[in-house]
C-alpha positions as CSV (number, residue, x, y, z in Angstrom):
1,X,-3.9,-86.5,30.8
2,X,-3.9,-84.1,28.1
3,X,-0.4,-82.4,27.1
4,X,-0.7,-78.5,27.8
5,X,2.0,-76.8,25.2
6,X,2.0,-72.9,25.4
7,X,1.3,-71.0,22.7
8,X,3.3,-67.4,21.9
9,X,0.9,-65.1,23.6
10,X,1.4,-66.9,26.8
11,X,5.0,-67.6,26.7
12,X,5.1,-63.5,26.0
13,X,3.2,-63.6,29.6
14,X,5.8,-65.5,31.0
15,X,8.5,-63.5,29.9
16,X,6.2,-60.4,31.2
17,X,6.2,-62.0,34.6
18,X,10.1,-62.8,34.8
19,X,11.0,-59.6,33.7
20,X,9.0,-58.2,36.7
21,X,10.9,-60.9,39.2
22,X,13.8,-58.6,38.3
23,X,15.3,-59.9,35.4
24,X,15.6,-56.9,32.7
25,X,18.1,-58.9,30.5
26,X,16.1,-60.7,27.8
27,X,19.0,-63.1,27.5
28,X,18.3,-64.2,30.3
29,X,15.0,-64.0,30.1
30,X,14.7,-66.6,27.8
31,X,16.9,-68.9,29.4
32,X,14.9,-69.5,32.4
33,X,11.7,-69.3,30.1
34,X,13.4,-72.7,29.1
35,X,13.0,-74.0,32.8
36,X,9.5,-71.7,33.5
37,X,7.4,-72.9,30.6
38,X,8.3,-76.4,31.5
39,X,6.9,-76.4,35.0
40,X,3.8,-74.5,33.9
41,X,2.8,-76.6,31.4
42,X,3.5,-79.5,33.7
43,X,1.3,-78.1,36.0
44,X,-1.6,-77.2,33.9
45,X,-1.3,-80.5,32.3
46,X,-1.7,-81.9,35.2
47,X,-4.8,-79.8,36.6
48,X,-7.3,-78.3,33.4
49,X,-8.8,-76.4,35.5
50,X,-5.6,-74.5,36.5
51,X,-5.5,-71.0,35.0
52,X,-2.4,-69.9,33.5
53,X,-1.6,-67.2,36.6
54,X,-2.2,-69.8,39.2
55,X,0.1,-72.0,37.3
56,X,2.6,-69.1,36.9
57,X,2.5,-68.5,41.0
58,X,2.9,-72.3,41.8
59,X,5.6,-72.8,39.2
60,X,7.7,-69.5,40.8
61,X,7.3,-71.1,44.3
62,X,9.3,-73.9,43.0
63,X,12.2,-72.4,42.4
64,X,12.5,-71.6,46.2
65,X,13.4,-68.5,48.1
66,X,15.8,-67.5,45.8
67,X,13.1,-67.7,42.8
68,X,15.2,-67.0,39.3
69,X,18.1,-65.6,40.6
70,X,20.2,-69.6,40.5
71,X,19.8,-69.9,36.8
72,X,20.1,-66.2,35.8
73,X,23.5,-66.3,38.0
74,X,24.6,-69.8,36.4
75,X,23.9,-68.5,33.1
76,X,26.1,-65.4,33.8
77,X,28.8,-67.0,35.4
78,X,28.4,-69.7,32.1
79,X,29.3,-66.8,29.3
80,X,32.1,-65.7,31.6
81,X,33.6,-69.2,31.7
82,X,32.7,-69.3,27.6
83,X,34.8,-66.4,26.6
84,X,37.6,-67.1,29.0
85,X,38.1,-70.5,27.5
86,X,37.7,-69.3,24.0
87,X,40.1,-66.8,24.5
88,X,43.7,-68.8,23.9
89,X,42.4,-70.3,21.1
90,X,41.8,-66.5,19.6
91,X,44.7,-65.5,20.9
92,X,46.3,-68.6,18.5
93,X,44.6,-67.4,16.0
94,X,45.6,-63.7,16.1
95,X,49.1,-65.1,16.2
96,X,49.1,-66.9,13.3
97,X,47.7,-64.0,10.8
98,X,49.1,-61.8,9.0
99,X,49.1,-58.4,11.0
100,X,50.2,-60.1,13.7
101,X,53.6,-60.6,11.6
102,X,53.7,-57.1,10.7
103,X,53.3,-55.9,14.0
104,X,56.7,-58.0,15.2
105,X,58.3,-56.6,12.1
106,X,57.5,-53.0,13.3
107,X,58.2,-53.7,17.0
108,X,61.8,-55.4,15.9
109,X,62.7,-52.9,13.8
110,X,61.4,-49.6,16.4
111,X,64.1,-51.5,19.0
112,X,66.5,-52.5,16.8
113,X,67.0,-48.6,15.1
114,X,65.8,-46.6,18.2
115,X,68.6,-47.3,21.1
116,X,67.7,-48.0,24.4
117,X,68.7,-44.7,26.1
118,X,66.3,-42.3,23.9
119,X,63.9,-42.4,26.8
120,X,61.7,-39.6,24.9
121,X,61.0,-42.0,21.7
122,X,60.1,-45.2,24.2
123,X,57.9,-42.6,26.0
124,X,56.3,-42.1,23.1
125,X,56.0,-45.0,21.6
126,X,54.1,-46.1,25.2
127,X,51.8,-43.1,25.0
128,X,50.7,-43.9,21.4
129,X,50.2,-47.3,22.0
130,X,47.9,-46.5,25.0
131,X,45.9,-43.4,23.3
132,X,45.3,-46.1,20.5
133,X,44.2,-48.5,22.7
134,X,41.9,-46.3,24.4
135,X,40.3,-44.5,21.4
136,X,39.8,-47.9,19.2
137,X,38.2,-49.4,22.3
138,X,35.8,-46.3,22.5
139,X,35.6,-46.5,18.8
140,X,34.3,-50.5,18.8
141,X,31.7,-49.7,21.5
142,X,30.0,-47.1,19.5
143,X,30.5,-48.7,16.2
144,X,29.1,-51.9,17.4
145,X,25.8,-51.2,19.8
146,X,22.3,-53.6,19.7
147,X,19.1,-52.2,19.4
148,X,18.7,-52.3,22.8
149,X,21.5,-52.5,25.8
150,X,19.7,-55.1,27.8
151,X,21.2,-58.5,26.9
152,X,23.9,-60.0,29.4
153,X,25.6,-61.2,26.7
154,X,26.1,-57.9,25.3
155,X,27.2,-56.5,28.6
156,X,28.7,-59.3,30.4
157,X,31.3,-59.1,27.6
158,X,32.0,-55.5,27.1
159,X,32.1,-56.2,31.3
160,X,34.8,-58.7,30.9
161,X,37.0,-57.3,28.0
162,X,37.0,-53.2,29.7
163,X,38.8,-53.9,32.3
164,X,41.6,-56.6,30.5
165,X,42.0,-53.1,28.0
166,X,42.2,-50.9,30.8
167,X,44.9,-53.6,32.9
168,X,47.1,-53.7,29.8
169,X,47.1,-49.8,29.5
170,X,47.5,-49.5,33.3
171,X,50.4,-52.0,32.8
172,X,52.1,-49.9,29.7
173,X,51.8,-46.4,31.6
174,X,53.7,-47.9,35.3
175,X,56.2,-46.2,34.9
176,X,57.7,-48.4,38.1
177,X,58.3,-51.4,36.4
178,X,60.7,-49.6,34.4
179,X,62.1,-49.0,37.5
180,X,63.3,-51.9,38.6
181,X,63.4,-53.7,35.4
182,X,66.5,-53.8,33.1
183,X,66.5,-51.1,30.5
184,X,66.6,-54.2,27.4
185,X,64.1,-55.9,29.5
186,X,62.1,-53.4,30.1
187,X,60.9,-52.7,26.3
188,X,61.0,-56.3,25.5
189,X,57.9,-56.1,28.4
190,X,56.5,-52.9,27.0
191,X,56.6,-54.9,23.1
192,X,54.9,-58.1,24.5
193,X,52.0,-55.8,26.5
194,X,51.4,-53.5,23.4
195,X,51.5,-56.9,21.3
196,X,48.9,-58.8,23.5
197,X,46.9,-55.5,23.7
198,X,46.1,-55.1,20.3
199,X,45.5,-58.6,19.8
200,X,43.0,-58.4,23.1
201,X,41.5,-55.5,20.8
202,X,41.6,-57.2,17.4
203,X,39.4,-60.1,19.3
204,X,37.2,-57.4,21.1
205,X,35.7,-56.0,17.9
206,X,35.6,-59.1,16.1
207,X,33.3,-61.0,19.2
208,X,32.1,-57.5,19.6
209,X,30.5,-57.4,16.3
210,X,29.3,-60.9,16.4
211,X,27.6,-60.6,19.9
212,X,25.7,-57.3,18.5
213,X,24.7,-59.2,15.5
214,X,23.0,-62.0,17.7
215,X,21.5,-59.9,20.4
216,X,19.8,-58.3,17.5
217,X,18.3,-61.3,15.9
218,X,17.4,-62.2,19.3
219,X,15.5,-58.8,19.5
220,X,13.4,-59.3,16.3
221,X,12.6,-63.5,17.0
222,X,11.2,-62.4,20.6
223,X,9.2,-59.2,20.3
224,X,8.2,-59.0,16.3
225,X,7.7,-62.9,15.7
């Protein structure tokens, strides 16, 4: 039996035929090329007289009723579970360095000086913090976009980290928990939110830019290689 190994015009058929399965993302794409072009050639190895579309057909039926859809969800859920875990260890790491120590400085000093009954000044310290939060977040997306937004990669992070930014500025502005918080313990909270928030931010742009930079490169090795 002769070894059948595709070659890049055919693999680019492959992908053609995924994408139509209903798989835009060419992340994923290529991972369950990985899986696709293994059965093919399998099959065509084992049958010369199979032609690549037949092949194509009888590989697809393999998967089952649910065709791509286990591996495209596994590799989605598989990124998800990758940044989460990653995430204390960043979080370690933003703790340790050296803005992170001037940012307690400033937060120790804005509670020691400003006393705890000049509402206005902590309502304005919240309201910075938030319209900062916001804006840099809006500021990182645009800053930072791929060629093309059709990785899941690229948009199953900016779909995880959105709504963490948006919690934490949801969790500054309730004004409730001020409520039935002490007022001391109350902006010890407010410090430890805003602290956590910009840290979640400081790791947002830097995976951010990382994840755009790959994406990219992955753009350029699959369509102008």
């Amino acid at each position: 039996m002769i070894s059948k190994k595709l070659n890049k015009a055919e693999l680019k058929t492959l992908l053609s035929f995924i994408e139509k399965k209903g798989h835009p993302y060419v992340d994923v794409q290529l991972e369950i090329l990985d899986h696709f072009a293994c059965k093919v050639e399998d099959l065509m190895s084992s049958n010369q007289h199979l032609v690549l579309s037949e092949a194509m057909d009888k590989a697809y039926s393999s998967f089952g009723i649910y065709g791509f859809s286990e591996i495209a969800d596994s590799y989605g859920w598989g990124l998800n579970r990758k940044f989460l875990h990653k995430l204390p260890a960043e979080l370690w790491k933003y703790m340790k360095g050296w803005y992170s120590i001037i940012f307690i400085i400033y937060f120790s000093l804005f509670g020691y000086f400003i006393p705890a009954d000049r509402t206005p000044f902590w309502d304005g310290f919240i309201l910075g913090a938030v319209v900062i939060l916001i804006l840099m977040t809006l500021v990182y997306i645009f800053k930072y976009r791929p060629i093309y937004n059709k990785y899941m990669l690229y948009r199953g992070y900016l779909g995880l980290m959105i709504p963490l930014m948006f919690g934490s500025s949801v969790l500054l502005m309730s004004g409730w928990i001020g409520e039935i918080l002490p007022v001391n313990i109350y902006h010890f909270f407010v410090f430890l939110v805003t602290y956590f928030s910009y840290a979640l931010l400081t790791i947002f742009e830097r995976n951010l830019k990382s994840i755009v930079n790959r994406v990219d490169e992955m753009e350029l090795e699959t369509y102008y290689s």
